[in-house]
C-alpha positions as MATLAB code, in Angstrom:
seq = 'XXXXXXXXXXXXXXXXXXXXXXXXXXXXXXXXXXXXXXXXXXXXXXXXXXXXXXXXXXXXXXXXXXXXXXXXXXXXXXXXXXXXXXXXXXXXXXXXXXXXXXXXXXXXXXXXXXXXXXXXXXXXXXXXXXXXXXXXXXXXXXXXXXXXXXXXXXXXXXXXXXXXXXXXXXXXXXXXXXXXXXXXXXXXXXXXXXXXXXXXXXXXXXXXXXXXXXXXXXXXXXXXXXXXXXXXXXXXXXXXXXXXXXXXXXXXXXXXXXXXXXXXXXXXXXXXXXXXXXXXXXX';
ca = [
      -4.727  -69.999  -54.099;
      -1.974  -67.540  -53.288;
      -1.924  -64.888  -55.643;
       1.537  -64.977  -57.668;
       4.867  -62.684  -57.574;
       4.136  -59.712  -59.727;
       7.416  -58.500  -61.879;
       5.629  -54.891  -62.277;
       5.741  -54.674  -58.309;
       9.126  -56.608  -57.909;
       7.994  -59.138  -56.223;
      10.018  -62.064  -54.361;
       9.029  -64.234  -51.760;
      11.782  -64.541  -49.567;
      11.415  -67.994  -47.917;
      14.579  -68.232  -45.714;
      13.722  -69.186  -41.894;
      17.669  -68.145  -40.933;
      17.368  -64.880  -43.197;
      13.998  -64.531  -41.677;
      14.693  -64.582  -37.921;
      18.301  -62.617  -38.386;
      15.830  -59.536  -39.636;
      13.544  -60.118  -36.519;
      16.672  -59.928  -34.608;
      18.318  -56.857  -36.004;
      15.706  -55.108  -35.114;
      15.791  -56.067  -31.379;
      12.242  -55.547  -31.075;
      10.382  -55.656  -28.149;
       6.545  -55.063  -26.506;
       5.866  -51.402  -27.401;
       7.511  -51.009  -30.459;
       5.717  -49.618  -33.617;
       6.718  -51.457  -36.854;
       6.351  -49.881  -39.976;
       6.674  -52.938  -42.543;
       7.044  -51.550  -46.309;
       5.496  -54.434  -48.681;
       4.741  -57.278  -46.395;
       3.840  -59.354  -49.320;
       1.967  -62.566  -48.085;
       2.943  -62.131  -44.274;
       6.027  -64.078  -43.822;
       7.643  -61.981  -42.280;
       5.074  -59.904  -40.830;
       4.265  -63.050  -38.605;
       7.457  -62.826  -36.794;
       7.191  -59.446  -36.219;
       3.972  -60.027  -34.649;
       5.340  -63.079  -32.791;
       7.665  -60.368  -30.775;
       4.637  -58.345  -29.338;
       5.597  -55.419  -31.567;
       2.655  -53.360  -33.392;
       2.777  -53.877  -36.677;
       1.376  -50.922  -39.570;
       1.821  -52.945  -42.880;
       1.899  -50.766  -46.302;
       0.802  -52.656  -49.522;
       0.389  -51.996  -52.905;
      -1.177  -55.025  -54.296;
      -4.690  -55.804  -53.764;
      -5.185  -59.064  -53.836;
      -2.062  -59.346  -51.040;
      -4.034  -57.090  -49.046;
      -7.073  -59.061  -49.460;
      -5.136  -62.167  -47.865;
      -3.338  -60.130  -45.727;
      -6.515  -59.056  -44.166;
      -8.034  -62.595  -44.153;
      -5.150  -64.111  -42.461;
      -4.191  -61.710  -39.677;
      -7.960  -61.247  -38.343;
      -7.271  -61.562  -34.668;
      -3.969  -59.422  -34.499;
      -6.333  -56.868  -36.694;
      -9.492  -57.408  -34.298;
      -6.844  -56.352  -31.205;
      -5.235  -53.445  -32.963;
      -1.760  -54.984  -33.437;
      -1.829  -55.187  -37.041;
      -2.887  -52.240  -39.457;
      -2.712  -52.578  -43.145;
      -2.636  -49.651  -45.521;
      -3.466  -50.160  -48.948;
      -1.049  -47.843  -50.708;
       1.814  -47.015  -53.002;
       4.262  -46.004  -49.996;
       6.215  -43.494  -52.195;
       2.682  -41.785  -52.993;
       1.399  -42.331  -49.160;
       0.803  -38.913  -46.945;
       2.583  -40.900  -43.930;
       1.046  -38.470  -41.323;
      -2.019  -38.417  -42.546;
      -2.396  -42.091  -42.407;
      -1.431  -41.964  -38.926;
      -4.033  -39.683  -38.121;
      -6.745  -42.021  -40.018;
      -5.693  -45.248  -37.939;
      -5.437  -42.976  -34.568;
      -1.789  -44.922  -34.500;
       1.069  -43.520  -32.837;
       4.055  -42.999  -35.386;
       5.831  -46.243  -35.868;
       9.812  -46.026  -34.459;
      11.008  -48.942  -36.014;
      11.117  -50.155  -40.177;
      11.314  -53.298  -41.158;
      10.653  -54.881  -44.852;
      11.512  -56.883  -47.734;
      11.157  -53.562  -50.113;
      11.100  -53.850  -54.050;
      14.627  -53.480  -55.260;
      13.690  -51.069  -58.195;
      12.272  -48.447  -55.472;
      14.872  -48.791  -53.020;
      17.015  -44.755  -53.595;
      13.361  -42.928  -53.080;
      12.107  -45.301  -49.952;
      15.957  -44.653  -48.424;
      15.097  -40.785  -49.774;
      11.433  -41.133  -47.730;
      12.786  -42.872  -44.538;
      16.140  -40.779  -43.993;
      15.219  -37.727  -46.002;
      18.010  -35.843  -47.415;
      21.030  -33.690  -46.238;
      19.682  -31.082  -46.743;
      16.407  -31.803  -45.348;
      16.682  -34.650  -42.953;
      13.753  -36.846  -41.418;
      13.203  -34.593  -38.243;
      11.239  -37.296  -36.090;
      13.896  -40.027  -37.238;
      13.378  -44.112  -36.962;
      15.277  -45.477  -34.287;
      16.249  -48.542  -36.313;
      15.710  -49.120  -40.020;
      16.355  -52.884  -41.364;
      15.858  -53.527  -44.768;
      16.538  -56.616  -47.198;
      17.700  -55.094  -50.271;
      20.390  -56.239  -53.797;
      23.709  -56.283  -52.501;
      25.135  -53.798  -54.622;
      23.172  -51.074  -52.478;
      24.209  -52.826  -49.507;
      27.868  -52.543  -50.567;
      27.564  -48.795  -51.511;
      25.744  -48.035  -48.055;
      28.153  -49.350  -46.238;
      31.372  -48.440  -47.961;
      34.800  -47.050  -46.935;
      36.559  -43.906  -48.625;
      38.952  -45.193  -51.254;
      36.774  -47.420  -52.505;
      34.996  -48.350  -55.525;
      31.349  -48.734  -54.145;
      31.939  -45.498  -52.573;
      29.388  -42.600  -53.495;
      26.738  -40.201  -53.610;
      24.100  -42.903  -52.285;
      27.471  -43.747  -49.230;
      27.711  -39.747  -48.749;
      23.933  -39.197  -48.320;
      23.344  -41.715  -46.306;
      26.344  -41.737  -44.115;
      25.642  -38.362  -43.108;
      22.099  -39.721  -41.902;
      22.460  -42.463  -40.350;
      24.849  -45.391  -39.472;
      24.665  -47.878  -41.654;
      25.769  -51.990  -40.636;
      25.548  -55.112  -43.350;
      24.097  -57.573  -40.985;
      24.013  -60.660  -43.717;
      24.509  -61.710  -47.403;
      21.268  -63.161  -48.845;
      21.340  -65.515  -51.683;
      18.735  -65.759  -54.839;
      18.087  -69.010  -54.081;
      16.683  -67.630  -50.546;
      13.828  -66.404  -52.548;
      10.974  -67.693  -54.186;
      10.735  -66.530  -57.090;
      14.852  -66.272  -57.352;
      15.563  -62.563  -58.814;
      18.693  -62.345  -60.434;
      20.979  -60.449  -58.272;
      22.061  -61.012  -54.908;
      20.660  -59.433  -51.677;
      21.465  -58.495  -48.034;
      19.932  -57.538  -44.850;
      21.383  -53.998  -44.007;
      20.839  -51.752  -40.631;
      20.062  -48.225  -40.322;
      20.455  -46.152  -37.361;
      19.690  -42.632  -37.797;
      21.671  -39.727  -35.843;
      22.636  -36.219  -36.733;
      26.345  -36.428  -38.152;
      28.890  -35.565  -35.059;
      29.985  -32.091  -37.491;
      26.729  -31.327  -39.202;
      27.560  -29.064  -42.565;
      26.918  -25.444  -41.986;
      25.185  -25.164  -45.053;
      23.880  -28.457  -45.968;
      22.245  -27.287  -49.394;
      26.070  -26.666  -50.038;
      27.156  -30.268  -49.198;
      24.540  -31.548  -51.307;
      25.628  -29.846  -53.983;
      29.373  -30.944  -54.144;
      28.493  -34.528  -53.638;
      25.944  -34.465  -56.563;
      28.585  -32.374  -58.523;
      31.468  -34.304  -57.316;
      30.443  -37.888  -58.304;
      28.801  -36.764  -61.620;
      31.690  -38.145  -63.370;
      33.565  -40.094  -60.960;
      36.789  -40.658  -63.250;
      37.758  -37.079  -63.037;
      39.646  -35.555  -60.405;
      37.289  -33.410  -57.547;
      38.282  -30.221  -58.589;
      37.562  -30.243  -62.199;
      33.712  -31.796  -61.554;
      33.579  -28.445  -58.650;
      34.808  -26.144  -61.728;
      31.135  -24.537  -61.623;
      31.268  -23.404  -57.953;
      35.187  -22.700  -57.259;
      37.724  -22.452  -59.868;
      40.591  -25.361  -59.954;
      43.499  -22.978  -58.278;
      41.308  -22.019  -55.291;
      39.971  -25.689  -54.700;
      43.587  -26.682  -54.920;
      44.522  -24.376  -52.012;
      41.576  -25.648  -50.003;
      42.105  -29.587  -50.702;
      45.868  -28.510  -49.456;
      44.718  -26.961  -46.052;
      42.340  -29.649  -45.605;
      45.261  -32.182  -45.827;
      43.646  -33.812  -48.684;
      45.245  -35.082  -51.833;
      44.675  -32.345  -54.775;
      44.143  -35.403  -57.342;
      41.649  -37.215  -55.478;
      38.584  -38.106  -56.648;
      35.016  -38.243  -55.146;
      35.267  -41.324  -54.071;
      37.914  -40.605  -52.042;
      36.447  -38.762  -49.620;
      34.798  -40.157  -46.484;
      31.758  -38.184  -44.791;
      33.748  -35.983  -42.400;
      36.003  -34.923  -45.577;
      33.201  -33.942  -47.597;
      31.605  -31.634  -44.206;
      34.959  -29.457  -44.111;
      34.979  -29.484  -47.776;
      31.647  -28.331  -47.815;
      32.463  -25.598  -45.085;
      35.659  -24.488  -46.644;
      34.041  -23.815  -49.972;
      31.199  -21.999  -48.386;
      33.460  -19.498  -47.084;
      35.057  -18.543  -50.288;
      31.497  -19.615  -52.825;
      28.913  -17.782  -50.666;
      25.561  -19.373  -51.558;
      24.672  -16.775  -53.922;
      27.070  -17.075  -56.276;
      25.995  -19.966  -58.024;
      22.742  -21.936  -57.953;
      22.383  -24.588  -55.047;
      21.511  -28.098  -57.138;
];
């Protein structure tokens, strides 16, 4: 009997064959790739992945998954294109795992992740601004609620547009590839999902001091009804910011949310100039 969808774990079995294969195929795998799949559940999907000649390293939490995972993959395990790590992938020393399996890092991720774990698995795969992932996935495809989705993927001016969009527009470039309905899952969870891309690069203008960045986007969308310069009173006073929004051709009123990636670098680097580092603590 197959063991049931744990809430504590948010689990949901997605049981789409068109949301299925449109994962597979924004991955554009291919023989040789590495596959790191985060939560492959009961195998659904890892089966397709397997199906493309791609190695697969599977991370699971649940132990009675892995004990059918095990049972039902024999062969690709017996040939070395399936691993499976029992492990809580937040908690997991990645490298070390790598060293225990003899496996070659994995270039590609692709999962169904838990919903409720989704900012520190971005936070894991990407790292951060100020310290980014320095051997970077080539591709990162992920099903996850469509709320995240929206704020990965969203334009300056917008709404959905913040901290998480800053972050992780500075990392990587990030593509909606489909909406996913509940009812595409079994059991149905109560929000709606998508399939989202990630490609990680280093951002065209990196920030010359990206602790600095990463502390006026965290400062910046604290309270995202105020104007920029009053949440950025702590690190330049509202006359001086003024000045520098005005060079930078940017609206004095605006708030965070206004502001695209590139707008937030020469922020970053104007501030810099006139805030050195020391005058204030780095968040």
């Amino acid at each position: 009997m197959a063991p049931r969808a744990r809430k504590r774990f948010g689990q949901h079995w997605l049981r789409s064959d068109p949301i299925l294969n449109q994962i597979v195929a924004a991955a554009q795998l291919k023989e040789g790739d590495r596959v790191l799949e985060i939560g492959p559940g009961q195998g659904v999907l890892t089966q397709r992945l397997l199906a493309t000649a791609a190695q697969v390293l599977a991370v699971e939490i649940d132990r009675d998954l892995c004990l059918q995972l095990r049972d039902l993959f024999i062969p690709a395990m017996a040939t070395g294109q399936f691993r499976l790590v029992e492990a809580d992938f937040l908690k997991l020393d990645f490298d070390q795992a790598l060293i225990d399996f003899e496996l070659e890092r994995p270039n590609k991720v692709v999962a169904n992740i838990p919903y409720y774990i989704t900012a520190p698995i971005l936070e894991k795969l990407l790292g951060t601004i100020r310290q980014p992932n320095l051997r970077p996935f080539s591709d990162i495809v992920l099903l996850v609620q469509k709320e995240i989705s929206d704020r990965l993927c969203a334009e300056p001016g917008t709404r959905a547009n913040g901290a998480l969009t800053i972050r992780a527009q500075y990392l990587a470039d990030c593509e909606e590839i489909c909406p996913v309905p509940a009812s595409a899952f079994k059991p149905p969870p109560k929000v709606e999902s998508a399939v989202i891309r990630l490609r990680p690069r280093p951002f065209g203008t990196p920030a010359k001091n990206p602790a600095r960045l990463s502390q006026l986007v965290k400062l910046g969308f604290s309270q995202k009804r105020k104007m920029l310069r009053n949440n950025l009173q702590s690190v330049v006073d509202r006359e001086t910011l003024t000045a520098v929004l005005n060079r930078l051709s940017i609206n004095p009123q605006v708030r965070a949310e206004g502001l695209g990636v590139a707008e937030w670098v020469a922020l970053s680097d104007a501030v810099d100039t006139i805030a050195p580092a020391n005058s204030s603590v780095l968040l």
